[in-house]
C-alpha positions as CSV (number, residue, x, y, z in Angstrom):
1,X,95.5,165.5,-13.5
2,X,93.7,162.8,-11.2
3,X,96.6,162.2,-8.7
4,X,95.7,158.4,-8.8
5,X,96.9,158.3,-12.4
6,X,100.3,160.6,-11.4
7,X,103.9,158.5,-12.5
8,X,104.5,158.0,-9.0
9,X,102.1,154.9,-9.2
10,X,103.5,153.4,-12.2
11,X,107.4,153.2,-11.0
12,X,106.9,149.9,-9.3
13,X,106.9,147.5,-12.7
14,X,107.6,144.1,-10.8
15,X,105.1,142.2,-8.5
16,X,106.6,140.4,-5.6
17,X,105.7,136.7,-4.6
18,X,105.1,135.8,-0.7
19,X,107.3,131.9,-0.6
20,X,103.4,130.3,-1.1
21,X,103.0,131.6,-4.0
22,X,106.3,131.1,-6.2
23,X,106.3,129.1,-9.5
24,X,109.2,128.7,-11.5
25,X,109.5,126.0,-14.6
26,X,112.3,127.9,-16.1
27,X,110.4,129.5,-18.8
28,X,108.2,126.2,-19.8
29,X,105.2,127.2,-19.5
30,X,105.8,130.3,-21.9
31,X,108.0,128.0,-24.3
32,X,104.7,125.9,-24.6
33,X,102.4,129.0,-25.2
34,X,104.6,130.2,-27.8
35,X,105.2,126.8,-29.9
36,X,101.4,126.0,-29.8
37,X,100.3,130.0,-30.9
38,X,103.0,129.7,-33.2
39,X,101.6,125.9,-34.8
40,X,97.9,127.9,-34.2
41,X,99.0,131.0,-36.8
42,X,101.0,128.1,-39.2
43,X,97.6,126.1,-39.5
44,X,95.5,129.9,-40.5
45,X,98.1,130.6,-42.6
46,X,98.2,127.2,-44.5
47,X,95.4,125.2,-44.4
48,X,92.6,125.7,-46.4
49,X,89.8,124.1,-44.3
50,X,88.6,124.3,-40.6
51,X,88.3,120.9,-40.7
52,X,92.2,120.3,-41.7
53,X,92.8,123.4,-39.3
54,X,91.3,121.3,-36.2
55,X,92.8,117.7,-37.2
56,X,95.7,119.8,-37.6
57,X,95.6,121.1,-34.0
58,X,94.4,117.6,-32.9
59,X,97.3,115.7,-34.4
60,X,100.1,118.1,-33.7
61,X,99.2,119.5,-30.3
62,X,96.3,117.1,-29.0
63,X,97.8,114.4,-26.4
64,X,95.3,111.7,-27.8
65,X,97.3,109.1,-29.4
66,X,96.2,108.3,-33.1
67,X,94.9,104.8,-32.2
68,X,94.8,103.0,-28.8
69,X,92.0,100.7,-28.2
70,X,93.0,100.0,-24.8
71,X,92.9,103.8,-23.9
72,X,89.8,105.1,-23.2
73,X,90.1,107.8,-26.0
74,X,92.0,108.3,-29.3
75,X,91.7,110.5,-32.3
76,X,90.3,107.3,-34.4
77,X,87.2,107.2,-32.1
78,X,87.1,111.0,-31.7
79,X,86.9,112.0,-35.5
80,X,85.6,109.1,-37.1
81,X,88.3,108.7,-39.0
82,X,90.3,105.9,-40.4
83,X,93.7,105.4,-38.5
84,X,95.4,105.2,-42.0
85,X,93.8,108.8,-43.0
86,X,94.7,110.1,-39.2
87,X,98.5,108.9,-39.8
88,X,99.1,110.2,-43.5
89,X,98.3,113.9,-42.3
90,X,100.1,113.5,-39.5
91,X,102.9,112.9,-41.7
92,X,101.2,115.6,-44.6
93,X,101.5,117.9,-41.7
94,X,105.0,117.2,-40.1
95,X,106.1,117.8,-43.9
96,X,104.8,121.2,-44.5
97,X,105.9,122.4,-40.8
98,X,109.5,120.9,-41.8
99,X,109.2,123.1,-45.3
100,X,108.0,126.3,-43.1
101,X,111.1,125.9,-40.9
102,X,113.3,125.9,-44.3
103,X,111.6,128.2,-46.1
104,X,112.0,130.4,-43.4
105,X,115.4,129.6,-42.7
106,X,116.7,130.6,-46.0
């Protein structure tokens, strides 16, 4: 057996920090990685087109607000969409996500 392979290199499982180099948000970062892979595998699982997959994404994840002409972005100007369609699947969406969380639940 190649001795750089032997057990006694694979006891250490922990990696230590100099002072420069420590981060801690109490777990946020992961608590964010989980909720958006988990609202990523919900919008696979349950909506039928890419296009309602990336508005999806865009509305429930995205940090664009739905309609701000003073901002030098939104979701209006960034899809082409009407605000009125934007807001109604934003809604569509929070519904079926609320469902999910029941129909799980139970």
């Amino acid at each position: 057996m190649d001795e750089r392979w032997g057990s006694r290199h694979h006891r250490k499982r922990s990696a230590e920090l100099t002072d420069d180099r420590e981060f801690s948000d109490d777990g946020e970062a992961a608590a964010a990685l989980q909720i958006r892979a988990t609202l990523v595998a919900f919008a696979d699982k349950r909506l039928k087109t890419e296009e309602h997959r990336r508005l999806f994404l865009l509305l429930m994840l995205g940090d664009l607000p739905i309609d701000a002409p003073e901002a030098p972005n939104d979701l209006v100007r960034l899809t082409g969409k009407p605000r009125s369609t934007l807001a109604n699947l934003k809604t569509d969406f929070t519904r079926m996500l609320k469902a999910a969380l029941v129909e799980k639940a139970s």
